[in-house]
GULUMNU-80104 format. One record per atom (N, C-alpha, C, O, CB): z, y, x; chain; residue number from 0. Coordinates in steps of 0.1 Angstrom, whole numbers, plus 2048, in hexadecimal, padded with zeros to 3 digits. Glycine has a CB too. Layout:
BEGIN
> Z/Y/X/A/NUM
...
! end
This chain:
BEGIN
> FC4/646/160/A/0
> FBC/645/16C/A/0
> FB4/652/16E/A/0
> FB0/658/164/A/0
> FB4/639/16D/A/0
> FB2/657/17C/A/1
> FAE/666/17D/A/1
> FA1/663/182/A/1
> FA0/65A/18A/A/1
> FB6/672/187/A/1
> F93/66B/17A/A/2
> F8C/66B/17D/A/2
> F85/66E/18F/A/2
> F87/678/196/A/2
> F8B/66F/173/A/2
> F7D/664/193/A/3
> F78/66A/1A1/A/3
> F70/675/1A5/A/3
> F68/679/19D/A/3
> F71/663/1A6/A/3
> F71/67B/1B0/A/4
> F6A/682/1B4/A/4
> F5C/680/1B6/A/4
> F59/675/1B1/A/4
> F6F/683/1BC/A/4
> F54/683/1B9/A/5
> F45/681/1BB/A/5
> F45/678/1C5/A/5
> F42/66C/1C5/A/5
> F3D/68C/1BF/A/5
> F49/682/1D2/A/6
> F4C/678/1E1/A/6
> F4F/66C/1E0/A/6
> F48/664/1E6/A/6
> F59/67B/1E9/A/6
> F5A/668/1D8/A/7
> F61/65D/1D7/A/7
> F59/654/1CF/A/7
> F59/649/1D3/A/7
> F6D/660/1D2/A/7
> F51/658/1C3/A/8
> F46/64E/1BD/A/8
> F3A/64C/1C4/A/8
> F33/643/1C1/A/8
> F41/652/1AF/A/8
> F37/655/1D0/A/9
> F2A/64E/1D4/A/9
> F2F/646/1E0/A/9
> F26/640/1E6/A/9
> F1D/658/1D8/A/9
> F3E/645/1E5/A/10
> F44/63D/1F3/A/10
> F44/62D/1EA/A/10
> F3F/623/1ED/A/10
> F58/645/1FB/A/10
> F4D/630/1DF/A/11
> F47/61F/1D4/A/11
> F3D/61C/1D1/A/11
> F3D/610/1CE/A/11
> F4C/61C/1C7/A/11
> F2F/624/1D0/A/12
> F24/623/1D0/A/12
> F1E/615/1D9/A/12
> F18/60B/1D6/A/12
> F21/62E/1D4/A/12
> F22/61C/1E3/A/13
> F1B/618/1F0/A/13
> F21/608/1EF/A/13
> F1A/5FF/1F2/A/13
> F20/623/1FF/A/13
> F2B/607/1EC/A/14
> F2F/5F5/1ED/A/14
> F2A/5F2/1E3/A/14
> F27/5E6/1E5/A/14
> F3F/5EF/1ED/A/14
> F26/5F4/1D8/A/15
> F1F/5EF/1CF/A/15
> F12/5F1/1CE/A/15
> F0E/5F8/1C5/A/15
> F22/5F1/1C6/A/15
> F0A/5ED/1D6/A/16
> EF6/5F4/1D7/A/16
> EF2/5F0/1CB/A/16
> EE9/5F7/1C6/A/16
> EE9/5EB/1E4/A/16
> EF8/5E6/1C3/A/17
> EEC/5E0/1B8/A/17
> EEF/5E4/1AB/A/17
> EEA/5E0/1A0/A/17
> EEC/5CF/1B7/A/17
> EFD/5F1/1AC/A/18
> EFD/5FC/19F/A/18
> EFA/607/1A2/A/18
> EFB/60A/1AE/A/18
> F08/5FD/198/A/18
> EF7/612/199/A/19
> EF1/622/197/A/19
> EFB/628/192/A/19
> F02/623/189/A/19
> EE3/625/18E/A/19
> EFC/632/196/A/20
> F05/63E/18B/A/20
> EF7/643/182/A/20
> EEB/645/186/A/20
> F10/650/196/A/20
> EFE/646/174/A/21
> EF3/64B/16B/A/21
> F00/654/165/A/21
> F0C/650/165/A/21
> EE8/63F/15F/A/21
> EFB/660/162/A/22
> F04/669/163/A/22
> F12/666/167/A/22
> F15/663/172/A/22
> F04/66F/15A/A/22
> F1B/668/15D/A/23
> F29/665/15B/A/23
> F2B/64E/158/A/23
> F33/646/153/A/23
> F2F/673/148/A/23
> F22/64D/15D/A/24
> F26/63B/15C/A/24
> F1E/636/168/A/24
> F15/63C/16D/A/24
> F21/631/14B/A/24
> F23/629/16C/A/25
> F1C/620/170/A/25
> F15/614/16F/A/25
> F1B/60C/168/A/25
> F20/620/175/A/25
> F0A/610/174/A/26
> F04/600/16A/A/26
> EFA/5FE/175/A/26
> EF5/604/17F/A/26
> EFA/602/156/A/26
> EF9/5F1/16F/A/27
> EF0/5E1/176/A/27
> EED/5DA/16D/A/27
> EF5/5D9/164/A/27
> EF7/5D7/180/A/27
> EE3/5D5/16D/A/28
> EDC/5CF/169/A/28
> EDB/5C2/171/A/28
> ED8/5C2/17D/A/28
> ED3/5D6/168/A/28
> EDD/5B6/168/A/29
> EDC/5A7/170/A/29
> ED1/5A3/16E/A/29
> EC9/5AB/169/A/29
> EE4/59C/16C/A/29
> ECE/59C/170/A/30
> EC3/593/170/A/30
> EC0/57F/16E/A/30
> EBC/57A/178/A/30
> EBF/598/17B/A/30
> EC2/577/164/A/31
> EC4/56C/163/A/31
> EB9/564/15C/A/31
> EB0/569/155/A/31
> ECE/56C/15F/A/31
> EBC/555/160/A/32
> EAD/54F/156/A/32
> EB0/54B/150/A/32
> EAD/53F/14F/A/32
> EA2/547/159/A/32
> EB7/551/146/A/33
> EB3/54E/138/A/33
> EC0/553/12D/A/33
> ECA/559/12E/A/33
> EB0/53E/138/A/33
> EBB/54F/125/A/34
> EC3/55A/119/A/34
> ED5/554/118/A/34
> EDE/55C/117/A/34
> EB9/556/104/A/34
> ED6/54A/119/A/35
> EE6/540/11A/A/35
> EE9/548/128/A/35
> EEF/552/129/A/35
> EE4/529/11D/A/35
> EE4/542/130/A/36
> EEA/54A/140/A/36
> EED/55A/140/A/36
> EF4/55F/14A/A/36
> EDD/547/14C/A/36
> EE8/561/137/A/37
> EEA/56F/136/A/37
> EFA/56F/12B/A/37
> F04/576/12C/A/37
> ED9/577/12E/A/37
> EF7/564/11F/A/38
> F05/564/11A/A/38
> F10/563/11F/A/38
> F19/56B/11C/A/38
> F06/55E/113/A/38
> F13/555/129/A/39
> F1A/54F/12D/A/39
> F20/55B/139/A/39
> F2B/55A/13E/A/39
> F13/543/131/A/39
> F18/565/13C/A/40
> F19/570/14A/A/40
> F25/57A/13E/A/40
> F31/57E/140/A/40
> F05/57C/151/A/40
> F1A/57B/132/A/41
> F25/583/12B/A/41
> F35/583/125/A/41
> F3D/58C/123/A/41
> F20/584/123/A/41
> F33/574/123/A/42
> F43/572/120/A/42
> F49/571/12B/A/42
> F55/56F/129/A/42
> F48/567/118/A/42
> F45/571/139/A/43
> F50/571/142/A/43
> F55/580/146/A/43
> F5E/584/14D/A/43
> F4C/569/14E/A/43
> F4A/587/13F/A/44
> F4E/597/146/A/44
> F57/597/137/A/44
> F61/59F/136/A/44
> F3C/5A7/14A/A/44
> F55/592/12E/A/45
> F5E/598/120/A/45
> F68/592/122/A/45
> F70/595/11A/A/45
> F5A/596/111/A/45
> F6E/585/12C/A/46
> F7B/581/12F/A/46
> F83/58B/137/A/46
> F8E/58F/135/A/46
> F7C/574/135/A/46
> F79/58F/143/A/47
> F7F/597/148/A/47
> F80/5A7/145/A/47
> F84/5AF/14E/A/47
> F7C/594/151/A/47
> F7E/5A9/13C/A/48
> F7D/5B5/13B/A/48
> F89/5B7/12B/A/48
> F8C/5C3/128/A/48
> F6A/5BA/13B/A/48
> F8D/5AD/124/A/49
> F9A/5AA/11C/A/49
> FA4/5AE/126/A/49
> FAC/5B7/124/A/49
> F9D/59A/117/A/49
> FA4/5A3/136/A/50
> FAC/59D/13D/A/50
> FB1/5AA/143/A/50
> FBD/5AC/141/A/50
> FA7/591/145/A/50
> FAA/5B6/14B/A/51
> FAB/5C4/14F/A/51
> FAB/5CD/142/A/51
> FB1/5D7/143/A/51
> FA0/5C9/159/A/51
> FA5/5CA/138/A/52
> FA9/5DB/12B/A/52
> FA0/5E1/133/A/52
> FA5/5EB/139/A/52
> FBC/5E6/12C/A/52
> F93/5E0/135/A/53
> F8B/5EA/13A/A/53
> F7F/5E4/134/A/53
> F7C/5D9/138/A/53
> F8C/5EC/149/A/53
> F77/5EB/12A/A/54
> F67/5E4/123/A/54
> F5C/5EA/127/A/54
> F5A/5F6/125/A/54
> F66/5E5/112/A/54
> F54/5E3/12C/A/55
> F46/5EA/134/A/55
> F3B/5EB/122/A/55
> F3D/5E3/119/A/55
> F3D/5DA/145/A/55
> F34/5F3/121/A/56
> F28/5EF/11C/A/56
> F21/5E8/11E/A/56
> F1C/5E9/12A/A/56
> F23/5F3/11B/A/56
> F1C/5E0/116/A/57
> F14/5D5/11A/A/57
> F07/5D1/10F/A/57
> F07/5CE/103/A/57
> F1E/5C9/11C/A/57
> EFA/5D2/119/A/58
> EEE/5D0/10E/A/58
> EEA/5C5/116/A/58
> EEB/5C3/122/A/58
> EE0/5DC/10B/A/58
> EE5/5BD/10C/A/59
> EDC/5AC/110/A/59
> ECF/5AE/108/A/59
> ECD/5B0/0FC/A/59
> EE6/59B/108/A/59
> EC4/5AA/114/A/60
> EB9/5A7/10E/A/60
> EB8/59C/118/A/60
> EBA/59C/124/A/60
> EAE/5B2/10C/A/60
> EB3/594/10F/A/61
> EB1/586/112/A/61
> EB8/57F/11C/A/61
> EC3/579/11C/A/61
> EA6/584/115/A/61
> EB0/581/127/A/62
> EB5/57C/135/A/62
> EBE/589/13B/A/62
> EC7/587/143/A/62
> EA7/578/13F/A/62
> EBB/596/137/A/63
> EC1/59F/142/A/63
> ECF/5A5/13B/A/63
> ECF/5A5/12F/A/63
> EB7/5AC/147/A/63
> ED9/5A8/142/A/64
> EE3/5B1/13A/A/64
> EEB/5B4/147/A/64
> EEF/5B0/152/A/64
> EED/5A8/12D/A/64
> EEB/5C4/139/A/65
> EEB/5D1/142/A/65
> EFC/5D7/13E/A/65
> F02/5D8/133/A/65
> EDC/5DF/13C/A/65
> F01/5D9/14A/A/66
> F12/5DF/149/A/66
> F13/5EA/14A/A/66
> F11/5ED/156/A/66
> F1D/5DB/152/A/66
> F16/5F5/141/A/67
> F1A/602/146/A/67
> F27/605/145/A/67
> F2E/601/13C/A/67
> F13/60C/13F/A/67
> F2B/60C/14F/A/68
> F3B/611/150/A/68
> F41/61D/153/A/68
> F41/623/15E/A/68
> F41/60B/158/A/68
> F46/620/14B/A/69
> F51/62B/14E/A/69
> F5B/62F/146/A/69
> F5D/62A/13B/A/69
> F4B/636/14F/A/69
> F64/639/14B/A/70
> F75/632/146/A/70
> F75/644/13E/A/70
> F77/64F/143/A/70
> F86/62C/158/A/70
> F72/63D/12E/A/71
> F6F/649/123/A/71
> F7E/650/121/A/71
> F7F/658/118/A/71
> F68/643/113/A/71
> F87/64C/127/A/72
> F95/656/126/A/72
> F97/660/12F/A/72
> F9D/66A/12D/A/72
> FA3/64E/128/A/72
> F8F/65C/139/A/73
> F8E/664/147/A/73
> F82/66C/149/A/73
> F80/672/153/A/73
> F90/65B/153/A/73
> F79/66A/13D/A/74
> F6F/675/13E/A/74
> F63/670/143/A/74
> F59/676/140/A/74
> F74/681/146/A/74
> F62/664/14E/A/75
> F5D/664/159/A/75
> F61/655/15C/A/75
> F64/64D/154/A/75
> F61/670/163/A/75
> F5F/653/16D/A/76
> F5F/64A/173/A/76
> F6B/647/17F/A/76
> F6B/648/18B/A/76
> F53/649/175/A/76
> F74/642/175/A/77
> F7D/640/187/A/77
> F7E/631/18D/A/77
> F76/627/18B/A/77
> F90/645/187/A/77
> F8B/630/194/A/78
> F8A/622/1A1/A/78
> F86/616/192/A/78
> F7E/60D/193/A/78
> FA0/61D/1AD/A/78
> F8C/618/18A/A/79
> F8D/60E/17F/A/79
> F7E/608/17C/A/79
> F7B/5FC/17C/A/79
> F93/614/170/A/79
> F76/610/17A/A/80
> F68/60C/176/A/80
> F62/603/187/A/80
> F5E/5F7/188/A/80
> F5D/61E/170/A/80
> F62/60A/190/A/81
> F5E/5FF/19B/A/81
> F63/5F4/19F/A/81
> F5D/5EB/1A5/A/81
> F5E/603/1A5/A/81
> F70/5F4/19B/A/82
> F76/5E5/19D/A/82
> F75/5DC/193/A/82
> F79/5D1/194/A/82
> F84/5E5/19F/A/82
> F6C/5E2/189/A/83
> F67/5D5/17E/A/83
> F5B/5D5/181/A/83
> F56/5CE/179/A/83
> F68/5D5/16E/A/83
> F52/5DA/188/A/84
> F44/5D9/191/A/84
> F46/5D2/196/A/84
> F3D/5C9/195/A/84
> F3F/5E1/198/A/84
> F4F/5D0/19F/A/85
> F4F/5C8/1AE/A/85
> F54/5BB/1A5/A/85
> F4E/5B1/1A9/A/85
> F5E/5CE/1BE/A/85
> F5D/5B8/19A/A/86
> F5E/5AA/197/A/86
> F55/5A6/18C/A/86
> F56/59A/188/A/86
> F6C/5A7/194/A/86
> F4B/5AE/186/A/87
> F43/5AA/180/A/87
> F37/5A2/186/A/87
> F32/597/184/A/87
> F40/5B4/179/A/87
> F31/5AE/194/A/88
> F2C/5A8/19C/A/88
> F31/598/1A2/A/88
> F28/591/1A6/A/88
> F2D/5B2/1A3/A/88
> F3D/594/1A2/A/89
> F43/587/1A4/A/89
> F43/581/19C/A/89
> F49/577/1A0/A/89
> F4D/585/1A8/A/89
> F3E/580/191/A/90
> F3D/57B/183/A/90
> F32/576/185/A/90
> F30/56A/181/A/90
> F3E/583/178/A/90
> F2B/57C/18B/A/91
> F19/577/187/A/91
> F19/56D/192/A/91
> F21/56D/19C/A/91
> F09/584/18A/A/91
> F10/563/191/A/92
> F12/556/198/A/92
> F08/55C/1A3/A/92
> F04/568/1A3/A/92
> F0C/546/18F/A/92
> F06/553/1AE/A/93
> F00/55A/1BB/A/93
> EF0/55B/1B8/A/93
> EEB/566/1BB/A/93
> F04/550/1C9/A/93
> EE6/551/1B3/A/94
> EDB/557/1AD/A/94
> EDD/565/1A2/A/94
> ED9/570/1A6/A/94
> ED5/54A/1A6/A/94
> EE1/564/197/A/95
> EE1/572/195/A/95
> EE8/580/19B/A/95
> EE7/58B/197/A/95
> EE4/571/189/A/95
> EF2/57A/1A7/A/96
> EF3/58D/1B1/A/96
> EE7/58D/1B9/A/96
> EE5/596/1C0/A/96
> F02/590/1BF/A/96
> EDE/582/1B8/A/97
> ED1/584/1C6/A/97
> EC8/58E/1C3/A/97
> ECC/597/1BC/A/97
> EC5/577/1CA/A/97
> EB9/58D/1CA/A/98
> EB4/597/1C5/A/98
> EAB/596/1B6/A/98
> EA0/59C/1B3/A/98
> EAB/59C/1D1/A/98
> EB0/58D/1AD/A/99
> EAF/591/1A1/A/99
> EB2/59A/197/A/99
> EAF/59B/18C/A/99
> EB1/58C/19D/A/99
> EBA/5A2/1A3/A/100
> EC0/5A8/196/A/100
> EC1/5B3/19B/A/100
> EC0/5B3/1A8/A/100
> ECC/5A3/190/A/100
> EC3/5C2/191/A/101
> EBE/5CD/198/A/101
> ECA/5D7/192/A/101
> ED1/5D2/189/A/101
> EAD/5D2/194/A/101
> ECB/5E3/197/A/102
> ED4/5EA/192/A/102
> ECB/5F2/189/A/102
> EBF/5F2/18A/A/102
> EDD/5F2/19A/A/102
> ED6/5FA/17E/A/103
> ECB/606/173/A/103
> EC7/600/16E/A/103
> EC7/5F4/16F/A/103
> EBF/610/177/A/103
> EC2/60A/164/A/104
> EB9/601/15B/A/104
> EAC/603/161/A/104
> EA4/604/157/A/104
> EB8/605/14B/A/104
> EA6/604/16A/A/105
> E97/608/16D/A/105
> E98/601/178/A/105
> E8E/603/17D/A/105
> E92/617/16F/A/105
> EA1/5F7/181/A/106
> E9B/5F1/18C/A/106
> E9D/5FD/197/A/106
> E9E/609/193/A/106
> E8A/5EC/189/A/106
> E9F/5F9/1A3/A/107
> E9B/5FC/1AE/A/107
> E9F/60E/1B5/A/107
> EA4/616/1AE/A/107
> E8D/5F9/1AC/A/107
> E9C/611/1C3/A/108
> E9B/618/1C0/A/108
> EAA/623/1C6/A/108
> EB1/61D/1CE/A/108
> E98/613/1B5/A/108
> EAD/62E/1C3/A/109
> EB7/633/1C7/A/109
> EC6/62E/1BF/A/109
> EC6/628/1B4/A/109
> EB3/641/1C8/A/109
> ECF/633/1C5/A/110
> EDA/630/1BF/A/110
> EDE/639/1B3/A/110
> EDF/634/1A8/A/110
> EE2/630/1C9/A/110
> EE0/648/1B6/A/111
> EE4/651/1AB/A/111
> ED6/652/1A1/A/111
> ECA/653/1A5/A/111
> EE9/660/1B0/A/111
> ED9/652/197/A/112
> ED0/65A/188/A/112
> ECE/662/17D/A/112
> EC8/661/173/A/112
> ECF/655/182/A/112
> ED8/66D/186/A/113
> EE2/671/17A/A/113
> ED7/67D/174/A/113
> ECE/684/17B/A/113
> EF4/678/181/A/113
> EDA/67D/166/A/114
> ED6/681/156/A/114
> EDD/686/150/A/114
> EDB/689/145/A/114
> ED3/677/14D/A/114
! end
């Protein structure tokens, strides 16, 4: 899969408001109440992410867990990494896509971050 253009990562950007590019990856951060509900989020992104061959990074603290992505054969980030955004994002039940939950690791804020 060929890595994107810039253009082209901030036009998938834009449908996704509640993730950041941080340099060469992308991530969000959920938000849930409580430590099971953060697990239960996780094994469905680890079904689906067997189910596509595509593995996000993934840190859990307690209630929150954070997905970072990008497709390490391609250097970068192409269509592959946003289309497991958009269904991870469908993963999370409708209280955790609300405004609980934030993109980045810092909350809020602009979209790009790049470091």
């Amino acid at each position: 899969m060929d890595k994107l253009a810039e253009a082209d990562i901030e036009a998938r950007l834009a449908a996704l408001p509640e993730w950041t590019q941080q340099g060469e990856n992308i991530q969000r951060t959920y938000k849930f109440a409580d430590f099971a509900e953060a697990m239960a989020f996780v094994n469905r992104i680890a079904e689906h992410a067997e189910r596509v061959k595509h593995h996000p990074d993934i840190l859990i603290r307690w209630n929150k867990v954070m997905l970072t992505l990008s497709t390490h054969d391609a250097g970068g980030l192409t269509a592959m990494d946003f289309d497991f955004a958009d269904a991870a994002d469908g993963l999370a039940s409708p209280v955790e896509a609300g405004s609980g939950a934030s993109g980045g690791s810092g909350g809020g804020g602009g979209r790009k971050g790049k470091k």
